[in-house]
C-alpha positions as CSV (number, residue, x, y, z in Angstrom):
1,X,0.0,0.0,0.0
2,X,1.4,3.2,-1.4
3,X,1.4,6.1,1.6
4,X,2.8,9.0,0.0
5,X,5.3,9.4,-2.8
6,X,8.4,8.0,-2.0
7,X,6.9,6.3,0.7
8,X,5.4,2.3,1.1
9,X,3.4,1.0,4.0
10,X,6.0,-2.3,4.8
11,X,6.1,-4.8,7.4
12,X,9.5,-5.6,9.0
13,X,9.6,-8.7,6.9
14,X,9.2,-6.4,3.5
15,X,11.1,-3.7,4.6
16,X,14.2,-6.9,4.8
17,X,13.1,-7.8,1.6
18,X,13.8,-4.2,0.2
19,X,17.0,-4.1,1.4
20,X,18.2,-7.0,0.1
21,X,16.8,-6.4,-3.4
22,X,18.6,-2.7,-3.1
23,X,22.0,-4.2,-2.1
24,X,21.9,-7.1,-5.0
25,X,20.7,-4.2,-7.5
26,X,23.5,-1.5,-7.0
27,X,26.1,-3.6,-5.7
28,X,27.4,-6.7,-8.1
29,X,29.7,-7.7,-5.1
30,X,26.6,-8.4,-2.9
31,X,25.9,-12.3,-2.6
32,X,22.7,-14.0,-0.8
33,X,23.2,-17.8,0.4
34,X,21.1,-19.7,2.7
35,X,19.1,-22.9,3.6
36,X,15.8,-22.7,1.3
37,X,16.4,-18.9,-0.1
38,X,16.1,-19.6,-3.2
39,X,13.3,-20.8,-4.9
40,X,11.2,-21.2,-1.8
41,X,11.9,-17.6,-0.4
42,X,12.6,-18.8,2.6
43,X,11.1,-20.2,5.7
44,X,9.4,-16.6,6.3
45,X,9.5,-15.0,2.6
46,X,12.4,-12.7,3.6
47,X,14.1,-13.7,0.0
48,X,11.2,-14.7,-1.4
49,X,11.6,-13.4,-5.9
50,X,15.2,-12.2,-5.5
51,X,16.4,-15.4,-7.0
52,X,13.9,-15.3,-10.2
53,X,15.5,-11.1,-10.2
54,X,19.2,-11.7,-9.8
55,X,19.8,-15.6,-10.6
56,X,21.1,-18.4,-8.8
57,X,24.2,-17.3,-9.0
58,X,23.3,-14.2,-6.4
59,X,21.0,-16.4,-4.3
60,X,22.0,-19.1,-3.6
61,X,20.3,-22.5,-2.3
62,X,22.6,-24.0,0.4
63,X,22.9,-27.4,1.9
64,X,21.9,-28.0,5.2
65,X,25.0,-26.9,7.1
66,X,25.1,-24.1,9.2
67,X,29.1,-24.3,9.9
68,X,29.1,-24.8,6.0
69,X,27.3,-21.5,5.8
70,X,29.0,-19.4,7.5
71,X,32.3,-21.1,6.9
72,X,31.9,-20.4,3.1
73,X,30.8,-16.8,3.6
74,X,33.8,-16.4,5.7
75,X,36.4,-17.4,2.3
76,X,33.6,-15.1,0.1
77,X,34.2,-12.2,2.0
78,X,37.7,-12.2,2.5
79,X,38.2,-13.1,-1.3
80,X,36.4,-9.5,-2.5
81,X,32.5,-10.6,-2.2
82,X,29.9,-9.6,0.4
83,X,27.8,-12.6,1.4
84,X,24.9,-12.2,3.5
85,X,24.0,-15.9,4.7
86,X,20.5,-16.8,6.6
87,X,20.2,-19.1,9.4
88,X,16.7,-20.2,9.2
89,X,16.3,-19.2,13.1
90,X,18.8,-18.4,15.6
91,X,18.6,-21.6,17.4
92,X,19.8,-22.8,14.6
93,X,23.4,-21.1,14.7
94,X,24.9,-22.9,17.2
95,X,26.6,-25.2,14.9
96,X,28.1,-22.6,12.9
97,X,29.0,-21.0,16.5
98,X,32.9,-22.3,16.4
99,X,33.0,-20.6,12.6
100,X,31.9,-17.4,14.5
101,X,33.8,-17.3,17.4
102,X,37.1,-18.3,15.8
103,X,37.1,-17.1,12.1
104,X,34.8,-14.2,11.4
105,X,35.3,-12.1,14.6
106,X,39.3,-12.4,14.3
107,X,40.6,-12.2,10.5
108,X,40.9,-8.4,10.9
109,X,43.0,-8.8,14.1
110,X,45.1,-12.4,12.8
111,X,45.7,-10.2,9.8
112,X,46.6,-7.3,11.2
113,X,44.3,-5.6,9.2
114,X,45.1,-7.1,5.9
115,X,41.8,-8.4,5.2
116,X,38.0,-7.7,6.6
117,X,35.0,-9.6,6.4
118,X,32.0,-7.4,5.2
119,X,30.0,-10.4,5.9
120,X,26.2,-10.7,7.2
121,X,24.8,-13.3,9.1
122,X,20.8,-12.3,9.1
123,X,18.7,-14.8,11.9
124,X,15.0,-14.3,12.8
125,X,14.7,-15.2,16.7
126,X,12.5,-15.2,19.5
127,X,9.2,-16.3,20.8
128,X,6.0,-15.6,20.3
129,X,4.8,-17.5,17.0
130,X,4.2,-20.7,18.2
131,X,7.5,-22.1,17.0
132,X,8.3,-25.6,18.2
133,X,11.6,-26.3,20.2
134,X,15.1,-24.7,19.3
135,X,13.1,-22.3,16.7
136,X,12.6,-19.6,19.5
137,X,15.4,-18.6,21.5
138,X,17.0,-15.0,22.0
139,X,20.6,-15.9,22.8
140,X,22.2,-12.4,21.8
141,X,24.1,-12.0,24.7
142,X,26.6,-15.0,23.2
143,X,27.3,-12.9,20.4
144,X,27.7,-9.5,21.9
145,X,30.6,-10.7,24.0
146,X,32.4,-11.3,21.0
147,X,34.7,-8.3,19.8
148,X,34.5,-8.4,16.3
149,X,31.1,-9.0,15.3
150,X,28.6,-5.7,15.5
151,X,24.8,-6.8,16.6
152,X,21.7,-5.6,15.4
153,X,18.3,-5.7,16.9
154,X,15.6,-3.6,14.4
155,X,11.7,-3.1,15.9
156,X,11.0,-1.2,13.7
157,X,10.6,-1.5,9.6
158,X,12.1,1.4,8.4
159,X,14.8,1.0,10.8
160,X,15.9,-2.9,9.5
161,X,15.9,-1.6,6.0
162,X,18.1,1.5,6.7
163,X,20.2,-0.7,8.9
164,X,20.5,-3.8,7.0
165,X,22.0,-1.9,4.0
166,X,24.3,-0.2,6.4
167,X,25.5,-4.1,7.6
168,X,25.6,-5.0,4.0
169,X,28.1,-1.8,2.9
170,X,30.1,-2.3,7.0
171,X,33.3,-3.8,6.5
172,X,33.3,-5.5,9.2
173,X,31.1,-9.2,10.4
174,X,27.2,-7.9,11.4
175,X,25.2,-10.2,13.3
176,X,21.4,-8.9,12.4
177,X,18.3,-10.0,14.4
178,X,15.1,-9.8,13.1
179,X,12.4,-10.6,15.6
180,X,9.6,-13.2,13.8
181,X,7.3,-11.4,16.1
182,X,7.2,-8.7,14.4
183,X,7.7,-9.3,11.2
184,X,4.1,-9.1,9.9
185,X,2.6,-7.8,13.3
186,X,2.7,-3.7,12.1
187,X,3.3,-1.7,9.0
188,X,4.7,1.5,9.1
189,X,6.0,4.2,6.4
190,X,9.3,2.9,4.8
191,X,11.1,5.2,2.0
192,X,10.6,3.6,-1.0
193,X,14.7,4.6,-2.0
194,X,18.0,3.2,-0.3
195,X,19.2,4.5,2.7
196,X,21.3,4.1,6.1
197,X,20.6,4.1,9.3
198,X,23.7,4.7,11.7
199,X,25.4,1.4,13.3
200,X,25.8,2.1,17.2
201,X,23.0,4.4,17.5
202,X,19.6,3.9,19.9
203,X,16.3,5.7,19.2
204,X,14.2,7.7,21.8
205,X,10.6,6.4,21.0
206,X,9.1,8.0,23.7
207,X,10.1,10.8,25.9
208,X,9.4,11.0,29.3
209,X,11.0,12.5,32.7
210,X,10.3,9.7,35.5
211,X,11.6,6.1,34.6
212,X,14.0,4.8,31.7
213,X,12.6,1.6,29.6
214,X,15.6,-0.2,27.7
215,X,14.4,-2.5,25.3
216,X,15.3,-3.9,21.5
217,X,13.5,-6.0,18.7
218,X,10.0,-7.2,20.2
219,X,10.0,-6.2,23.5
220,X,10.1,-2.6,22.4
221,X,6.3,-2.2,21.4
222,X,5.8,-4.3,25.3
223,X,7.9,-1.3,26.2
224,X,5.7,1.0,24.7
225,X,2.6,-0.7,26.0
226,X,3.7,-0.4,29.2
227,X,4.6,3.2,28.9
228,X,0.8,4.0,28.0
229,X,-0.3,2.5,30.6
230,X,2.0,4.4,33.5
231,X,1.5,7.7,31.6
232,X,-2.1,7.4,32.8
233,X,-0.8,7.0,36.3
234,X,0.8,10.0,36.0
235,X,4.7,8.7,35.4
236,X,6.3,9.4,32.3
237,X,9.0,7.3,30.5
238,X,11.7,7.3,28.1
239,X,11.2,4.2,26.2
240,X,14.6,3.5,24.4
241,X,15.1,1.3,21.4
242,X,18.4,0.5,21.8
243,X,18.4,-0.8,17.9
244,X,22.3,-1.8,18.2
245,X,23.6,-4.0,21.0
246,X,27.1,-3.8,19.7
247,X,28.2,-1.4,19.4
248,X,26.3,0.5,22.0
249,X,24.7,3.7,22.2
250,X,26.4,4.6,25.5
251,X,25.6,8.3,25.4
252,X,22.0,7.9,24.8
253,X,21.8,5.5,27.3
254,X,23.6,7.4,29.9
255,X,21.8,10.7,29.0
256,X,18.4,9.4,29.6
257,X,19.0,7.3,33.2
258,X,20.8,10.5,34.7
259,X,17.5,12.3,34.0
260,X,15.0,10.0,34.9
261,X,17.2,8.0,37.6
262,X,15.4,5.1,37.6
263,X,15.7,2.1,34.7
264,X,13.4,-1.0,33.7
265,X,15.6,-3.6,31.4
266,X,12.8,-5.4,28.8
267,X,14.5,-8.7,26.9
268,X,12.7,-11.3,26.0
269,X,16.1,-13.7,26.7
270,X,17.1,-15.8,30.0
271,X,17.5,-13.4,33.3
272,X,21.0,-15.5,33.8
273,X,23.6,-14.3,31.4
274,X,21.4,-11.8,29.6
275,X,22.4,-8.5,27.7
276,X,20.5,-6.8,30.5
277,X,23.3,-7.4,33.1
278,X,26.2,-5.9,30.5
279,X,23.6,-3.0,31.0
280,X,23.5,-2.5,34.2
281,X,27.0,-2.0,34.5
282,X,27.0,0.6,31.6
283,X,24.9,2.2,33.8
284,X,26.8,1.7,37.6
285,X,29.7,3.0,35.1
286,X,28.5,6.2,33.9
287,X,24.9,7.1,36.3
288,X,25.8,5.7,39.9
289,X,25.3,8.4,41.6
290,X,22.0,9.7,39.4
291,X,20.3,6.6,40.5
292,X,17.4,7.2,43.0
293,X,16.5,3.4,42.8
294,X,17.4,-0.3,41.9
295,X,17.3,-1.2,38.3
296,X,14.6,-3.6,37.7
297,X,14.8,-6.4,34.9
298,X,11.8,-7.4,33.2
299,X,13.1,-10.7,30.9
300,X,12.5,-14.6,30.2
301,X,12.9,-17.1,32.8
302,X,15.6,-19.3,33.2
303,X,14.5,-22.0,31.0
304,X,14.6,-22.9,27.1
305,X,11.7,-21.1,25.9
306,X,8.7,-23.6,26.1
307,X,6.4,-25.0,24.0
308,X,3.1,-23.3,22.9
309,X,0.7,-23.4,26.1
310,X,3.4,-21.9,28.1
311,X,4.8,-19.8,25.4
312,X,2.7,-16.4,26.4
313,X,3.9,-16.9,30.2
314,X,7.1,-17.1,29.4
315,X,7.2,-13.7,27.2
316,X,7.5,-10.7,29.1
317,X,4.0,-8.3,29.1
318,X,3.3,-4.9,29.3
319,X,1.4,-6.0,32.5
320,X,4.7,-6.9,34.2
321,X,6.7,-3.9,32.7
322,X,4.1,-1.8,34.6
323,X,4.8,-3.8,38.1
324,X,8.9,-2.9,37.7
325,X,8.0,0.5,37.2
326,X,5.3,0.6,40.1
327,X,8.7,-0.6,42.2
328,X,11.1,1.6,41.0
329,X,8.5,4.8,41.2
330,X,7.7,3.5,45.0
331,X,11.6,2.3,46.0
């Protein structure tokens, strides 16, 4: 649906879809491969026409083999190509994880700079779809404590497109996360041209002067929710989309929690080991003495996401957003 000129009503999923028919349209370099891209699209449509577009020899139909993936992205990228490979979900990764860890993240430094790897590794993740076993997990964290990989979290349509041609032109490994949530959840206005949207830089998406929400990918609309719903109580939030988890936005982080001195952490991802404790001690780094209560941590439990009955319990709400900020107003 056409909005204004220039302008398209996309979903998240779409506004992906864009960018990777922008990238393989004005850059020859620019190489798609992936389990099922192909002909099939993909498991959520993501790629779906790009290979009937630019050829097989673009998009390309994989094997099976996450390490084989990413391992042969890896030798495309430092031989003068720019792969972007899809794993079908992020629970799927984890095989490819020792390609990651040891390859992608360090041939800058082994190098010494000789040779990058503008390589990026796009994953739909998280719960809320109904997805059996492995299909939902948010395990970020794993890859933001790995120096050499930047990670993306979009909420927001035109923000994936703008970003995800930024990680296509980076010369440097991209980890980008798109929440299956929200890929067909909203549409929002999404210029219908190429365009970039800054690496290592959150978004304010709603101003207020009382409490600080941090959130990224879906639990930023639970954010918002939950923001509403305090505003009518008479406490007003930041809500901040953090939009890139590596690098992070440590100014706008900083600037927010010593106004409002009190924080709520929203991520969908285990309590344990979550990218919620790396901020908290952003903020006992740069706000200690702003604080004027405990940070609360709205998140998953410690348990692999569960199956579909339980699935909704397991998700942070709005409703339980509202609680942590009940505390932290009341501390």
């Amino acid at each position: 649906m056409q909005t204004e000129k220039g302008v398209s009503s996309l979903n998240l999923v779409q506004a992906v879809t864009e960018a990777l028919a922008y990238k393989l349209e004005t850059d020859e370099d620019v190489i798609l491969l992936g389990e099922d891209i192909g002909k099939n699209g993909g498991v959520f449509r993501a790629t779906e026409g790009l290979q009937a577009t630019f050829g097989e020899d673009r998009v390309i139909d994989t094997p099976l083999s996450e390490s084989g993936i990413i391992g042969s992205a890896v030798g495309m990228a430092v031989s003068g190509t720019k792969p972007v490979a899809e794993m079908q979900f992020l629970g799927f990764i984890y095989p490819a994880f020792e390609q990651i860890m040891s390859h992608v993240t360090r041939i800058r430094m082994r190098t010494m700079g000789h040779y990058h790897v503008p390589m990026v590794i796009r994953a739909p993740y998280g719960a809320g779809i109904r997805a059996p076993e492995i299909h939902s997990d948010s395990t970020e964290a794993l890859f933001t404590h790995m120096p050499g990989i930047k990670v993306i979290c979009p909420s927001h349509p035109a923000d994936a497109k703008g970003l995800l041609i930024a990680a296509i032109e980076d010369p440097d490994p991209v980890l980008f996360l798109e929440s299956m949530r929200l890929y067909r959840s909203t549409k929002a206005p999404v210029p219908d041209e190429g365009y970039r949207v800054e690496i290592g830089k959150a978004k304010t998406v709603a101003e207020g002067d009382d409490v600080t929400l941090l959130a990224w990918g879906a639990m930023v609309p639970v954010a918002e929710q939950a923001a509403q719903a305090a505003a009518k109580e008479g406490v007003s939030c930041d809500v901040i989309d953090l939009r890139t988890l590596f690098p992070l936005d440590r100014a706008c982080i900083a600037e927010s929690v010593q106004k409002t001195g009190r924080v709520v952490i929203v991520h969908e991802a285990h309590a344990t080991g979550g990218f919620g404790n790396d901020l908290i001690s952003l903020i006992n780094d740069t706000s200690f003495l702003y604080m004027k209560a405990p940070i609360e941590r709205v998140t998953g439990f410690d348990v692999p996401p569960p199956l579909f009955a339980l699935e909704d319990h397991y998700l942070p709400t709005p409703e339980r957003v509202e609680r942590a900020i009940a505390r932290v107003m009341t501390f």
